[in-house]
PDBQT receptor file of N, H, CA, C and O in Angstrom, charges set to zero:
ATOM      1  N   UNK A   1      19.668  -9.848  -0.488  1.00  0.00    +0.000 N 
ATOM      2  CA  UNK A   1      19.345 -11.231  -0.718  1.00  0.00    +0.000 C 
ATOM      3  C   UNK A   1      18.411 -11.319  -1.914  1.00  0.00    +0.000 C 
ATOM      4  O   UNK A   1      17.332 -10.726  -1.929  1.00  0.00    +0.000 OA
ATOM      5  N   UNK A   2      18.777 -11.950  -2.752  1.00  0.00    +0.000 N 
ATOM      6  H   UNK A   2      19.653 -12.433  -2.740  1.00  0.00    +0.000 HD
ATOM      7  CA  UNK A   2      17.780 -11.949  -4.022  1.00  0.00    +0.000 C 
ATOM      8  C   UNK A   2      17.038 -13.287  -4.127  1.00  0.00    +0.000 C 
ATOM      9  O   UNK A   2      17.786 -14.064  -3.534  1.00  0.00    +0.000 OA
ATOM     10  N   UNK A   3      16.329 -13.749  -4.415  1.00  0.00    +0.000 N 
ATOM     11  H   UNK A   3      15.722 -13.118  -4.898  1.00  0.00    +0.000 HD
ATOM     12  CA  UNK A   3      14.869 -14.623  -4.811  1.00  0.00    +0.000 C 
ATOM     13  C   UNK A   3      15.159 -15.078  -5.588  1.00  0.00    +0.000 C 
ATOM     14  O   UNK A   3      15.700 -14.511  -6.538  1.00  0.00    +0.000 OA
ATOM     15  N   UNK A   4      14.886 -16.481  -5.508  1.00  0.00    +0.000 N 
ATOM     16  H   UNK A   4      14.446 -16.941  -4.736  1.00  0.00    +0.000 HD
ATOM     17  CA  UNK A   4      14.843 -17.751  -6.208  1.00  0.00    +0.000 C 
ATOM     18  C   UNK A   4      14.029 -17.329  -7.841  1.00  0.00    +0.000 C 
ATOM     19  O   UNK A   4      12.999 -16.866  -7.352  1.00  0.00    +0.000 OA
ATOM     20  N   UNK A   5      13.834 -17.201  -9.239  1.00  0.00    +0.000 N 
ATOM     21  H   UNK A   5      14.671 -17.577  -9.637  1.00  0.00    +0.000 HD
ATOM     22  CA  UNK A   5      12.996 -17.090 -10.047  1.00  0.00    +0.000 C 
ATOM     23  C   UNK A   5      12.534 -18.436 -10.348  1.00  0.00    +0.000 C 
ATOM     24  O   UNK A   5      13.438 -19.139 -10.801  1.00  0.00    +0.000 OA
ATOM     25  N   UNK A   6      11.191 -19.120 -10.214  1.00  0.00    +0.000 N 
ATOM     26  H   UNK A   6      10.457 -18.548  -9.847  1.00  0.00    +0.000 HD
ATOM     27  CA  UNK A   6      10.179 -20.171 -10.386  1.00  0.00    +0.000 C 
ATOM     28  C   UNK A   6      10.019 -20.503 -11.737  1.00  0.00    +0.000 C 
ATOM     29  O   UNK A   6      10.120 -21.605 -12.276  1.00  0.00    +0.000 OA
ATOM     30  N   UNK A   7       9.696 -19.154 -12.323  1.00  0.00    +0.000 N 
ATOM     31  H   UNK A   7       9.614 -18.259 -11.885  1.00  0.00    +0.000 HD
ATOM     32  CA  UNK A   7       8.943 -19.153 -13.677  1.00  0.00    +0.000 C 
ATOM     33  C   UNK A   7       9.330 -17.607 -13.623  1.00  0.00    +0.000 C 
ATOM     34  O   UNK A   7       9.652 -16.886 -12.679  1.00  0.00    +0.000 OA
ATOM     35  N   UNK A   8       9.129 -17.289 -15.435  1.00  0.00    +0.000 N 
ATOM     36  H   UNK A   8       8.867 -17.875 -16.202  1.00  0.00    +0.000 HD
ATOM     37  CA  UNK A   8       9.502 -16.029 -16.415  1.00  0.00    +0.000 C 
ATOM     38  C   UNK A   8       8.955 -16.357 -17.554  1.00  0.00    +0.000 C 
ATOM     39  O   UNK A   8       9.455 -17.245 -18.245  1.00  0.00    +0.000 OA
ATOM     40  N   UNK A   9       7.731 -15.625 -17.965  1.00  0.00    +0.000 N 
ATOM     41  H   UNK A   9       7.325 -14.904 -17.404  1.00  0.00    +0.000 HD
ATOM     42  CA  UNK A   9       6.898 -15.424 -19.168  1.00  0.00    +0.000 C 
ATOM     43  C   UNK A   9       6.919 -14.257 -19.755  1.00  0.00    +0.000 C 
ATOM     44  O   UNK A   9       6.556 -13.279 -19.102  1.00  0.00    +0.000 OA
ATOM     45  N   UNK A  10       7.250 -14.139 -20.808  1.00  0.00    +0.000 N 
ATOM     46  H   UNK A  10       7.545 -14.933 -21.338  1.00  0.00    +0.000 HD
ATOM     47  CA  UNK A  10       6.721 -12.784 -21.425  1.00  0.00    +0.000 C 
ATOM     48  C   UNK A  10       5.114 -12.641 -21.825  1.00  0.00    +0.000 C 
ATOM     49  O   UNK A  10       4.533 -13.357 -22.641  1.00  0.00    +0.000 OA
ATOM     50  N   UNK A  11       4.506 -11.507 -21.034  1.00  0.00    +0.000 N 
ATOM     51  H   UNK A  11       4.978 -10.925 -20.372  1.00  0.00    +0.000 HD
ATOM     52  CA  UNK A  11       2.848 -11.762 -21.187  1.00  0.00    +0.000 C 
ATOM     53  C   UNK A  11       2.447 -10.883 -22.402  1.00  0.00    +0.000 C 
ATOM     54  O   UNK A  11       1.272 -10.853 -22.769  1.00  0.00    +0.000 OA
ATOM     55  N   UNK A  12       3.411 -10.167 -23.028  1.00  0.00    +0.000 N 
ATOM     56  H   UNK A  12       4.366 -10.191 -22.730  1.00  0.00    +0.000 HD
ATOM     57  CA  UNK A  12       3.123  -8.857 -23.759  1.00  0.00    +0.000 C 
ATOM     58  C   UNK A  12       4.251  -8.446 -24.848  1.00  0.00    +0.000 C 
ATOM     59  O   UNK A  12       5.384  -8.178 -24.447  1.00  0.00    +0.000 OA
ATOM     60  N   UNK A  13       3.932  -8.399 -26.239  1.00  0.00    +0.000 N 
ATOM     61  H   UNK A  13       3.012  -8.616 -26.565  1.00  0.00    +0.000 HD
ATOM     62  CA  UNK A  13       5.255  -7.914 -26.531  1.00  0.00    +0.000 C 
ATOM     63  C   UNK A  13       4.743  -7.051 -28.238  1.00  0.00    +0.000 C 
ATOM     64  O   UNK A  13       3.866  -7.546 -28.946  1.00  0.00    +0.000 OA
ATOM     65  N   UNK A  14       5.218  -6.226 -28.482  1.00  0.00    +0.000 N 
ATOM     66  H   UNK A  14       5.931  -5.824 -27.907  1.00  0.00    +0.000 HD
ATOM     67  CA  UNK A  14       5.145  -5.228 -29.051  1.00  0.00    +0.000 C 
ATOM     68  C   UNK A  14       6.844  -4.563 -30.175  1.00  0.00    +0.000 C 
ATOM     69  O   UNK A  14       8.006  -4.845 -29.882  1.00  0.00    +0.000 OA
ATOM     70  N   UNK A  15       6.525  -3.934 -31.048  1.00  0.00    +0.000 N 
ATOM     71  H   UNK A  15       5.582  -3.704 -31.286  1.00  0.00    +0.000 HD
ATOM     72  CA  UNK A  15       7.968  -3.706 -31.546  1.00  0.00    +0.000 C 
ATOM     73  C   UNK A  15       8.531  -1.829 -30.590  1.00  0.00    +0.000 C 
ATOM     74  O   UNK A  15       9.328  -1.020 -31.066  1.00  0.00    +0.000 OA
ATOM     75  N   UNK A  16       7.920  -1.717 -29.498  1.00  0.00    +0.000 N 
ATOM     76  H   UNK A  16       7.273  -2.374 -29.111  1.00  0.00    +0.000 HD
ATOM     77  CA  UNK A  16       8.546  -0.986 -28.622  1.00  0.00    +0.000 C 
ATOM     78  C   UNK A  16       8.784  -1.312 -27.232  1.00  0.00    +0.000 C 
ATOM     79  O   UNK A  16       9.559  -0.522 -26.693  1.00  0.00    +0.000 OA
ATOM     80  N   UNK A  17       8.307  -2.332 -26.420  1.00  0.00    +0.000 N 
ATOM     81  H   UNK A  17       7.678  -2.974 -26.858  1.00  0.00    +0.000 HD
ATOM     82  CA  UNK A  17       8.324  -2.788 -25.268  1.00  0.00    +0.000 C 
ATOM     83  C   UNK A  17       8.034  -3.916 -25.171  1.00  0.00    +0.000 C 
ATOM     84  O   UNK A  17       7.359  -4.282 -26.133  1.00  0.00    +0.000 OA
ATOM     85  N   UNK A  18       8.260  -4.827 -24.308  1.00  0.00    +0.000 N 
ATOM     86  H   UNK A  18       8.809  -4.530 -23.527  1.00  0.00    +0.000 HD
ATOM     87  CA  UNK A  18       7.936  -6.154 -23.628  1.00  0.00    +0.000 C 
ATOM     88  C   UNK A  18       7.458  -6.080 -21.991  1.00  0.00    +0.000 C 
ATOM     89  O   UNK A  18       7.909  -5.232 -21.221  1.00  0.00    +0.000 OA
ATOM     90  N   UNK A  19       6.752  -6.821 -21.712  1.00  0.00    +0.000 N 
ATOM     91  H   UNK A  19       6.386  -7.510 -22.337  1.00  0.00    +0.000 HD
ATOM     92  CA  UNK A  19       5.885  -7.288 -20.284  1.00  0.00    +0.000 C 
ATOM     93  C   UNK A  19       6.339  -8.706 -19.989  1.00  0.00    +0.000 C 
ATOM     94  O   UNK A  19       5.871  -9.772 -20.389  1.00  0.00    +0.000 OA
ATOM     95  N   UNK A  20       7.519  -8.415 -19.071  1.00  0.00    +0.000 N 
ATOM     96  H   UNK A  20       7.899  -7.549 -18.747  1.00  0.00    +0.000 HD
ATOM     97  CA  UNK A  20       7.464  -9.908 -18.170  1.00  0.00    +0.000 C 
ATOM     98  C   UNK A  20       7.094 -10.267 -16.983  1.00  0.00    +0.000 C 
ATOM     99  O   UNK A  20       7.248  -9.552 -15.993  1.00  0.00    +0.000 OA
ATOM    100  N   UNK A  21       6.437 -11.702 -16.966  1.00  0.00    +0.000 N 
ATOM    101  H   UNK A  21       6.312 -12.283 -17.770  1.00  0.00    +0.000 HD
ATOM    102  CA  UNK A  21       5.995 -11.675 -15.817  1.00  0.00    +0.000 C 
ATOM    103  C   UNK A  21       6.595 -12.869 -14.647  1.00  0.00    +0.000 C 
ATOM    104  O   UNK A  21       6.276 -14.027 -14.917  1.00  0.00    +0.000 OA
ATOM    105  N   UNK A  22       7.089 -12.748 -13.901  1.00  0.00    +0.000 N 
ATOM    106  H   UNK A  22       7.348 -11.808 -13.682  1.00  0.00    +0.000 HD
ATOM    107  CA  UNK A  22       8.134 -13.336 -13.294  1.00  0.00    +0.000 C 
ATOM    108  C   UNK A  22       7.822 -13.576 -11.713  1.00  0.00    +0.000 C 
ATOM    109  O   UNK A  22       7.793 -12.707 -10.842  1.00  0.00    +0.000 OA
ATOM    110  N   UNK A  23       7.476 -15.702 -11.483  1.00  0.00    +0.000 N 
ATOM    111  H   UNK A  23       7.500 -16.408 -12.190  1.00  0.00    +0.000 HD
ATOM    112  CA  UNK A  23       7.265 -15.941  -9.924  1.00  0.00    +0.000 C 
ATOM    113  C   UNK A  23       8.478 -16.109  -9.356  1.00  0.00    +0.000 C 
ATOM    114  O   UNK A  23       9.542 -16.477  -9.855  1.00  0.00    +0.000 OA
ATOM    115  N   UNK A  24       8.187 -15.791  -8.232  1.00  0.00    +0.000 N 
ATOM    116  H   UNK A  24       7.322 -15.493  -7.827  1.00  0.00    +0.000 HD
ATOM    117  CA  UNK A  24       9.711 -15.728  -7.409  1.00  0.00    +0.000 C 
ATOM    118  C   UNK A  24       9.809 -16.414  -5.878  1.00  0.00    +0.000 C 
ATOM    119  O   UNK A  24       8.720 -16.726  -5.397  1.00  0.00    +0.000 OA
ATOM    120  N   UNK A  25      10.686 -16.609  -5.280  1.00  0.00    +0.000 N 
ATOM    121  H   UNK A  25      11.570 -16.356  -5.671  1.00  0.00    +0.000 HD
ATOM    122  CA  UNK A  25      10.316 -17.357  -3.997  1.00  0.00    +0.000 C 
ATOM    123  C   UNK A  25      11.502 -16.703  -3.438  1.00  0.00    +0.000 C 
ATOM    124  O   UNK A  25      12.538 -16.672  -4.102  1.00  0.00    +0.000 OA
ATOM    125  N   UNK A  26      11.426 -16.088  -2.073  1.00  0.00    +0.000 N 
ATOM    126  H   UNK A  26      10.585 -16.113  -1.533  1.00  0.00    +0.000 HD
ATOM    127  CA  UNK A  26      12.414 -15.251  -1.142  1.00  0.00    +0.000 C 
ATOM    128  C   UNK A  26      12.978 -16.460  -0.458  1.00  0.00    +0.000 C 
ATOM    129  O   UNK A  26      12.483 -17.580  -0.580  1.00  0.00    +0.000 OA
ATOM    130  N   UNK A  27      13.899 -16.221   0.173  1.00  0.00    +0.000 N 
ATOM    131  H   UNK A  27      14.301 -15.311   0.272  1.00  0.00    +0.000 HD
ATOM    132  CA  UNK A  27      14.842 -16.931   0.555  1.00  0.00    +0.000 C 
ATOM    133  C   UNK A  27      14.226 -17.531   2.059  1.00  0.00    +0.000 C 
ATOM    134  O   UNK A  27      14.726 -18.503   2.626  1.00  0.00    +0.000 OA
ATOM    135  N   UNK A  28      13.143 -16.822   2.541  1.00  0.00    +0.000 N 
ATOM    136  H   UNK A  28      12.737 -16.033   2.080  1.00  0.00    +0.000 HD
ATOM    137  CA  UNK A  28      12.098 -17.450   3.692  1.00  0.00    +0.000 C 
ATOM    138  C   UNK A  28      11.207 -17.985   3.281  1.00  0.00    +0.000 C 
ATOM    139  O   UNK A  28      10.170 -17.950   3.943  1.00  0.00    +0.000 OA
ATOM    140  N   UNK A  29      11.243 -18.743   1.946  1.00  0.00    +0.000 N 
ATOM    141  H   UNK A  29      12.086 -18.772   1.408  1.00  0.00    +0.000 HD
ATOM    142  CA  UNK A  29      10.320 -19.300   1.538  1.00  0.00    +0.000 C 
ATOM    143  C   UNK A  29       8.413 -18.517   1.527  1.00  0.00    +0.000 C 
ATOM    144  O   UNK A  29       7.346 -19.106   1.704  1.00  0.00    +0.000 OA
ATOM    145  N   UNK A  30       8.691 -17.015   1.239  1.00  0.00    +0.000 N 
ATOM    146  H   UNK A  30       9.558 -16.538   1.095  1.00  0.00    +0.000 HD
ATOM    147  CA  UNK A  30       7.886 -16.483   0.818  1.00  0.00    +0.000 C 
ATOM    148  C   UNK A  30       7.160 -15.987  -0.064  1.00  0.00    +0.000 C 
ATOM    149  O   UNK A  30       7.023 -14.779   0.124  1.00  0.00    +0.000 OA
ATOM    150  N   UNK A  31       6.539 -16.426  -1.095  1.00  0.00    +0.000 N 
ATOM    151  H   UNK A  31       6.650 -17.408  -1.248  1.00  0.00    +0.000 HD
ATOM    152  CA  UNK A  31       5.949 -16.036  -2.730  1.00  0.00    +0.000 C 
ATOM    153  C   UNK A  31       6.115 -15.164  -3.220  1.00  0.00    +0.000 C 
ATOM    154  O   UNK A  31       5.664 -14.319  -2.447  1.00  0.00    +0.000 OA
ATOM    155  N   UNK A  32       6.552 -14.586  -4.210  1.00  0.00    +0.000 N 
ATOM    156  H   UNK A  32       6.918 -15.272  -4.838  1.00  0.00    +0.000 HD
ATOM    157  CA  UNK A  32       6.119 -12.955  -4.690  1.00  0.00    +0.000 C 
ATOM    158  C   UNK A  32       6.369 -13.020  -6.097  1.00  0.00    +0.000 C 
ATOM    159  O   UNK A  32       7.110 -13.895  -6.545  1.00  0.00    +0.000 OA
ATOM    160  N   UNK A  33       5.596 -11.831  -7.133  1.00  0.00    +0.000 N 
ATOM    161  H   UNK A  33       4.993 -11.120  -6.769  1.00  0.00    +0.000 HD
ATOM    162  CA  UNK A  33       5.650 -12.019  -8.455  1.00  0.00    +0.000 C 
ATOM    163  C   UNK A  33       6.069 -10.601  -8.291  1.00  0.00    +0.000 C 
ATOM    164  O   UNK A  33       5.754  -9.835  -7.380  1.00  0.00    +0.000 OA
ATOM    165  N   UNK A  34       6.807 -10.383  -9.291  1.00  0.00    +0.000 N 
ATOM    166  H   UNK A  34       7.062 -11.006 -10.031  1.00  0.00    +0.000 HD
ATOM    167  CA  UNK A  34       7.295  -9.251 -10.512  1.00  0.00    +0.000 C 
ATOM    168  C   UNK A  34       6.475  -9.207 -11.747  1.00  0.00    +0.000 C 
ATOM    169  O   UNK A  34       5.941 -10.188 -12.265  1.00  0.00    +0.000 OA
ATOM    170  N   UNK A  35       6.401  -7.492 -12.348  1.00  0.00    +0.000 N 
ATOM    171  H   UNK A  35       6.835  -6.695 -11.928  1.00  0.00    +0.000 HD
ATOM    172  CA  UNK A  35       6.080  -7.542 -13.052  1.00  0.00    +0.000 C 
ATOM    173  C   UNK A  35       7.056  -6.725 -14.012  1.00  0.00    +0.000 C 
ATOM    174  O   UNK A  35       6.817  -5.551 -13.729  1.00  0.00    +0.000 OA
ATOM    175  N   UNK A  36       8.076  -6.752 -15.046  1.00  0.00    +0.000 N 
ATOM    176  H   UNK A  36       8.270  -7.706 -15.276  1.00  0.00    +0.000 HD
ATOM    177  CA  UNK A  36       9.015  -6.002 -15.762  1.00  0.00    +0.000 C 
ATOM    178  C   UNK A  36       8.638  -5.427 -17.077  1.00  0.00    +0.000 C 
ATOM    179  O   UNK A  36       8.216  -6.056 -18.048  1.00  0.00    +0.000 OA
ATOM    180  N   UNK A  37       8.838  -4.194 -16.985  1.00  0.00    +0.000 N 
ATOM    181  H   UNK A  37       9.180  -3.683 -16.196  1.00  0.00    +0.000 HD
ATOM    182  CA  UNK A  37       9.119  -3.672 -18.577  1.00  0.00    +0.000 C 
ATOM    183  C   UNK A  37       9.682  -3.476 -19.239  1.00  0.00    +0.000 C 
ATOM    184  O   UNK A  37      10.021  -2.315 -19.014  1.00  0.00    +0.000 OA
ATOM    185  N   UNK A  38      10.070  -3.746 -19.937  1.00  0.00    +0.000 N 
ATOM    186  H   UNK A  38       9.795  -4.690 -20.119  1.00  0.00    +0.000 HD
ATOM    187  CA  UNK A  38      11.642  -3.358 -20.701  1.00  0.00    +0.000 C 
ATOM    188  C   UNK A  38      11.094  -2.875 -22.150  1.00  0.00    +0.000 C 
ATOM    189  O   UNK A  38      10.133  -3.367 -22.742  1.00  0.00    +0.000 OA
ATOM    190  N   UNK A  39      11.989  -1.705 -22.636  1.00  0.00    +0.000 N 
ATOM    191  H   UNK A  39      12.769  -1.305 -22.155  1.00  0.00    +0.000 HD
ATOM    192  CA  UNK A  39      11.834  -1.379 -24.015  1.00  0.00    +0.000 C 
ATOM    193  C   UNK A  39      12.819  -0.171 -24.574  1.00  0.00    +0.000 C 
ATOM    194  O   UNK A  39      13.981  -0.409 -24.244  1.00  0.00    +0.000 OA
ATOM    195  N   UNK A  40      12.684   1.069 -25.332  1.00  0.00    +0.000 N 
ATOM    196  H   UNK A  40      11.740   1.263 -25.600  1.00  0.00    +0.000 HD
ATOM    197  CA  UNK A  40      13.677   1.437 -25.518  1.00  0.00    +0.000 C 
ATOM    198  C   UNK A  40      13.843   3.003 -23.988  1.00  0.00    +0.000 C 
ATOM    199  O   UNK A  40      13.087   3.278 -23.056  1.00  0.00    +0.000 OA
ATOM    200  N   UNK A  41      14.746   3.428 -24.296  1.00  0.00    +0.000 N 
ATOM    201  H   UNK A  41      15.360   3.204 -25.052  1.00  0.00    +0.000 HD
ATOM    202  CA  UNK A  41      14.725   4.265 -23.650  1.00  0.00    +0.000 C 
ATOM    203  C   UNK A  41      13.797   5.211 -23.218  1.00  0.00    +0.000 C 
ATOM    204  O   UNK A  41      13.286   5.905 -24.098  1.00  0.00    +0.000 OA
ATOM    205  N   UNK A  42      13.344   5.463 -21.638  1.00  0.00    +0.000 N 
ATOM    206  H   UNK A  42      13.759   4.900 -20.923  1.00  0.00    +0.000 HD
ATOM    207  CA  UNK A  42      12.735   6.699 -21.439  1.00  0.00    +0.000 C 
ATOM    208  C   UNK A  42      12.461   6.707 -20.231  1.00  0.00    +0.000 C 
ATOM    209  O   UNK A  42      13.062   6.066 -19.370  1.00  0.00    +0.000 OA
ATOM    210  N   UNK A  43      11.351   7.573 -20.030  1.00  0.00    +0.000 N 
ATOM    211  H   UNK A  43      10.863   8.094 -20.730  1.00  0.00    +0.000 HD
ATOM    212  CA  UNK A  43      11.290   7.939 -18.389  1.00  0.00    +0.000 C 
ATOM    213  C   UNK A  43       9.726   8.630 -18.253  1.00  0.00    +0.000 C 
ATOM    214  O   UNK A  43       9.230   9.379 -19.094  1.00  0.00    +0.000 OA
ATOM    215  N   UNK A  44       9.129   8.217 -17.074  1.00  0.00    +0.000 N 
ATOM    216  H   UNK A  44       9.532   7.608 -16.391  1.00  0.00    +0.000 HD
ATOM    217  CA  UNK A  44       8.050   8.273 -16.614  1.00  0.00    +0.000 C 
ATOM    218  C   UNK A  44       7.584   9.218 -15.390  1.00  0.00    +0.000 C 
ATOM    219  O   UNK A  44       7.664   8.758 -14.251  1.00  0.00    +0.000 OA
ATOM    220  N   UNK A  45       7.260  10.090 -15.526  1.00  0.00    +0.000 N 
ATOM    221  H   UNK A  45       7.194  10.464 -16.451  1.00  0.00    +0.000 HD
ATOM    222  CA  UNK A  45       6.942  11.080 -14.440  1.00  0.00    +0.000 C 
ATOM    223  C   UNK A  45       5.519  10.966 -13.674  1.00  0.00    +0.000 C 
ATOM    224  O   UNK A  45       4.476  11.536 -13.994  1.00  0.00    +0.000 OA
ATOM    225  N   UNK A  46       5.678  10.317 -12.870  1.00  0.00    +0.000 N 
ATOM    226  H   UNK A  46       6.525   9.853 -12.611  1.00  0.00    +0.000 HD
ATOM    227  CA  UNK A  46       4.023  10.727 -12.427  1.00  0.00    +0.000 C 
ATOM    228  C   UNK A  46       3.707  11.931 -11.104  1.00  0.00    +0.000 C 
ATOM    229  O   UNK A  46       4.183  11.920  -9.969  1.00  0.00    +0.000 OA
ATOM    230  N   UNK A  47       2.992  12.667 -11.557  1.00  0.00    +0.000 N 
ATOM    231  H   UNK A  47       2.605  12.676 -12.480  1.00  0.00    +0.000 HD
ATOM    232  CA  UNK A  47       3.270  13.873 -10.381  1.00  0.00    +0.000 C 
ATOM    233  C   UNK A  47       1.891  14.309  -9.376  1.00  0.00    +0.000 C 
ATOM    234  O   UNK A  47       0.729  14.564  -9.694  1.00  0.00    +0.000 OA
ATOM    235  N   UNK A  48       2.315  14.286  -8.549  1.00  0.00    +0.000 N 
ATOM    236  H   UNK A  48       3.258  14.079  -8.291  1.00  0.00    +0.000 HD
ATOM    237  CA  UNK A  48       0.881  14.300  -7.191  1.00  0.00    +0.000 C 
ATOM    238  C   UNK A  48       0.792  15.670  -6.241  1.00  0.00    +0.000 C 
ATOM    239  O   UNK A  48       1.634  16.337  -5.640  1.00  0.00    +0.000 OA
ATOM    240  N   UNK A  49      -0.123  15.722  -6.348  1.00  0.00    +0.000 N 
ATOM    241  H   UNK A  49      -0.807  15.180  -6.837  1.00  0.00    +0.000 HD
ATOM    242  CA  UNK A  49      -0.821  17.307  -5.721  1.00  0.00    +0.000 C 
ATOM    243  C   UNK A  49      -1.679  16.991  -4.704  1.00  0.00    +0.000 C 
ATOM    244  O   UNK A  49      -2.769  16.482  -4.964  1.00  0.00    +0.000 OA
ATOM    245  N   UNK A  50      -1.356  17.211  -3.636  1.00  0.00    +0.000 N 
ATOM    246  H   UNK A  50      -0.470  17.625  -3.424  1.00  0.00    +0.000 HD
ATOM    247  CA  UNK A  50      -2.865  17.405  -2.375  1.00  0.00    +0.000 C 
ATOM    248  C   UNK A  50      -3.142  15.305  -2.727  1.00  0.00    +0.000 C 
ATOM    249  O   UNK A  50      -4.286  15.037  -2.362  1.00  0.00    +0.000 OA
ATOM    250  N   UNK A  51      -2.870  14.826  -2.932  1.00  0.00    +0.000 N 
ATOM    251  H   UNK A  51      -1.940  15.044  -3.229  1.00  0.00    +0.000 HD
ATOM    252  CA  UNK A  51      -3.307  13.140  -3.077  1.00  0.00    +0.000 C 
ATOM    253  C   UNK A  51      -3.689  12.972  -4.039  1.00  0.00    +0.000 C 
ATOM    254  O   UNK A  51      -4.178  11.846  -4.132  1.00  0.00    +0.000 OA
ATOM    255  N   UNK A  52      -3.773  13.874  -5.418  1.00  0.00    +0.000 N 
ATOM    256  H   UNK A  52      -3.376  14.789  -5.342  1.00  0.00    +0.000 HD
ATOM    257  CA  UNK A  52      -4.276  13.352  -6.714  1.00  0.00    +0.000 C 
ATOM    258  C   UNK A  52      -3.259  13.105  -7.673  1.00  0.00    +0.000 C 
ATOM    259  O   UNK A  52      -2.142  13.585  -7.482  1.00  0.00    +0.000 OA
ATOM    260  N   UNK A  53      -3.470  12.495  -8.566  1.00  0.00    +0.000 N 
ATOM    261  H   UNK A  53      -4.378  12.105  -8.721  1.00  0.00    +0.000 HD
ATOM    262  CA  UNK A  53      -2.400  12.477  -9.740  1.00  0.00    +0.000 C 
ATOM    263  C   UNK A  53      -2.729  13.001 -10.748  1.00  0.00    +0.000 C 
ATOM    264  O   UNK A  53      -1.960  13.031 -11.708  1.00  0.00    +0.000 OA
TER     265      UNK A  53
């Protein structure tokens, strides 16, 4: 089930990425925001040991 979008701003933008920021309303009439990145290709590793990063 996907969410109603309210509003969509771009808060951030750069000549390698963009920041959107996007209100949303669930179909139970429950609030929620997104936050999106988009830019060129890549990938993000974050890696955790014993609870640290």
């Amino acid at each position: 089930m996907k969410p109603k979008i309210l509003s969509s701003k771009i808060v951030h933008k750069n000549p390698w990425y963009q920041i959107r920021h996007d209100k949303l309303e669930w179909q139970n009439e429950t609030p929620g925001e997104y936050f999106v990145i988009k830019g060129i290709v890549s990938c993000l590793i974050i890696a955790e040991k014993n609870g640290k990063f």
